[in-house]
N, C-alpha and C positions, 0 to 999 in steps of 0.2 A: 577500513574498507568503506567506501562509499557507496551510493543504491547505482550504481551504472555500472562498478567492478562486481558487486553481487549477483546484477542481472546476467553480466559476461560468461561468468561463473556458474550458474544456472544453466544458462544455453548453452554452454559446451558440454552438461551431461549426457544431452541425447539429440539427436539431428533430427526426429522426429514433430522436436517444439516448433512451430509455427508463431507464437505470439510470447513476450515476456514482460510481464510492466510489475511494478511497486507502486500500490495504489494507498491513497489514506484514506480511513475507514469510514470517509465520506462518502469517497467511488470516486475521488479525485486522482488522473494519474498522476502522480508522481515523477514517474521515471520509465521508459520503455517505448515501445511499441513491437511492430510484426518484424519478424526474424527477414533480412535483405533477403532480397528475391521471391517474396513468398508473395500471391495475391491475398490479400483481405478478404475476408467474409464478410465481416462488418463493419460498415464505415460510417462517417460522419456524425448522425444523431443516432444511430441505433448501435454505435458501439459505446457512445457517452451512457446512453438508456442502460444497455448489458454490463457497465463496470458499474453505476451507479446501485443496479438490481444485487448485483453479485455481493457490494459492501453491506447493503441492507442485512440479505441475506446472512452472511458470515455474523453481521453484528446480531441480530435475533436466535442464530443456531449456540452463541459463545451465555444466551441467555440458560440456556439450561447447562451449562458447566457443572453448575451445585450438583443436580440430579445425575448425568450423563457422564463429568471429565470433563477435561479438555477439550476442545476442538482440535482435530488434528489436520481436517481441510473436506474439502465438497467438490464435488465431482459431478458435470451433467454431461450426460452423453448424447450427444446430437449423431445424426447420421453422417455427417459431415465430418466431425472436429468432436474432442472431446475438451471439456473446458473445467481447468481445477483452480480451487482457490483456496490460499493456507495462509492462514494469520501469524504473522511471525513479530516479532517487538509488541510491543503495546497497543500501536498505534496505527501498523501497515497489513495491508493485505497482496503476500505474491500470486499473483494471478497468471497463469499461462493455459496456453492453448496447445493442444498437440495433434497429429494423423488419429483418429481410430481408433486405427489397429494396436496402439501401442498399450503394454501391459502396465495398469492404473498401479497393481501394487510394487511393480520392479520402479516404476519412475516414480513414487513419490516416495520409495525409502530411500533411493538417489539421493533424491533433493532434502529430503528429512535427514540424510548424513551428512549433506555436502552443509547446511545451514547451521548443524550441530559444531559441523568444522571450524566455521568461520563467524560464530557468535560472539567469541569475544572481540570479534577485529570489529566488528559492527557499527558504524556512527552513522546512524540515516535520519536526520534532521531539517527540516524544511530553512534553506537560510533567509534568515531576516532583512538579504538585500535583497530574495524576489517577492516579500511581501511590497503589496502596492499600496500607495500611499492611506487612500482612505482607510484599508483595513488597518494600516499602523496607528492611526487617527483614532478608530473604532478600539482597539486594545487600549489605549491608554486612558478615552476617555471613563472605558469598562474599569479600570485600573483607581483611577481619580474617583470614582463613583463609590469603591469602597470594596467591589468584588474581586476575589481572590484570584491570582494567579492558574492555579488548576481547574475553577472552573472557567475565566476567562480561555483556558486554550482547548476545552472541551467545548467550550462554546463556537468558538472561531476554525475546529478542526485544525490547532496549530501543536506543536513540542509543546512542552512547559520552557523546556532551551528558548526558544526562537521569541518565547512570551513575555520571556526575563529577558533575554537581548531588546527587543523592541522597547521596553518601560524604559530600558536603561539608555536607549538610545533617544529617546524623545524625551527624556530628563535630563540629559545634557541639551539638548534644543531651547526648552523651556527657560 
């Protein structure tokens, strides 16, 4: 299952979502946007600003794990839209937006069973042919320098997959 069959999958729990994206824990989308028909609330720089805040955040709240548990997601309630975000794989944050009025614990045990469901089928991987060129330039030469793989794709906000594809694809080049 891919991050575009997951999101589908997602939006078909509740008609109330308004927005569905798969973000890497940069604040990069991924994959998404607002559910057809819907207007935006937030558009252009101040929606880039709101995913960018939102990954922060999840990354600093997953800081107290040791103390707390797990994260299990975050929830800000505007008068407008309510907006949650759940950190699911290692690496991504499902972020969606809904009406209100709509009840925070019946929709995010939904979605907390419907991701349960489908965790094994799961492959959401950034692929190595929409890395742009310079970044692939930048892994390798990170690569050839002597630093590791894992931190090279925590560095770059890449898979370890997409990090080992790329070396191996610019070593054949070479």
């Amino acid at each position: 299952m891919n991050a575009e069959d997951l999101l589908n999958g997602v939006l078909k729990l509740d008609k109330s979502i308004r927005f569905i994206g798969l973000m890497e824990k940069s604040g990069h989308l991924y994959s998404g946007g607002p559910k057809e028909g819907i207007v935006q609330l937030l558009t252009g720089r101040n929606s880039e600003i709101s995913l960018t805040q939102t990954a922060y955040i999840v990354q600093m709240r997953k800081g107290f794990s040791t103390d707390l548990g797990d994260l299990k997601y975050v929830v800000y309630a505007h008068d407008k839209v309510l907006v949650f975000s759940m950190p699911i794989l290692e690496d991504f944050i499902l972020v969606f937006s809904t009406e209100k009025d709509v009840s925070v614990n019946s929709i995010v045990q939904r979605i907390t069973d419907y991701l349960k469901s489908v965790e094994s089928q799961l492959t959401i991987q950034r692929s190595s042919k929409v890395v742009d060129e310079e970044k692939r330039r930048t892994v390798r030469n990170l690569y050839d320098s002597g630093i590791t793989e894992d931190l090279i794709a925590e560095q770059m906000d890449l898979d370890i997959n997409t990090v080992k594809s790329l070396i191996e694809e610019t070593s054949a080049i070479i």
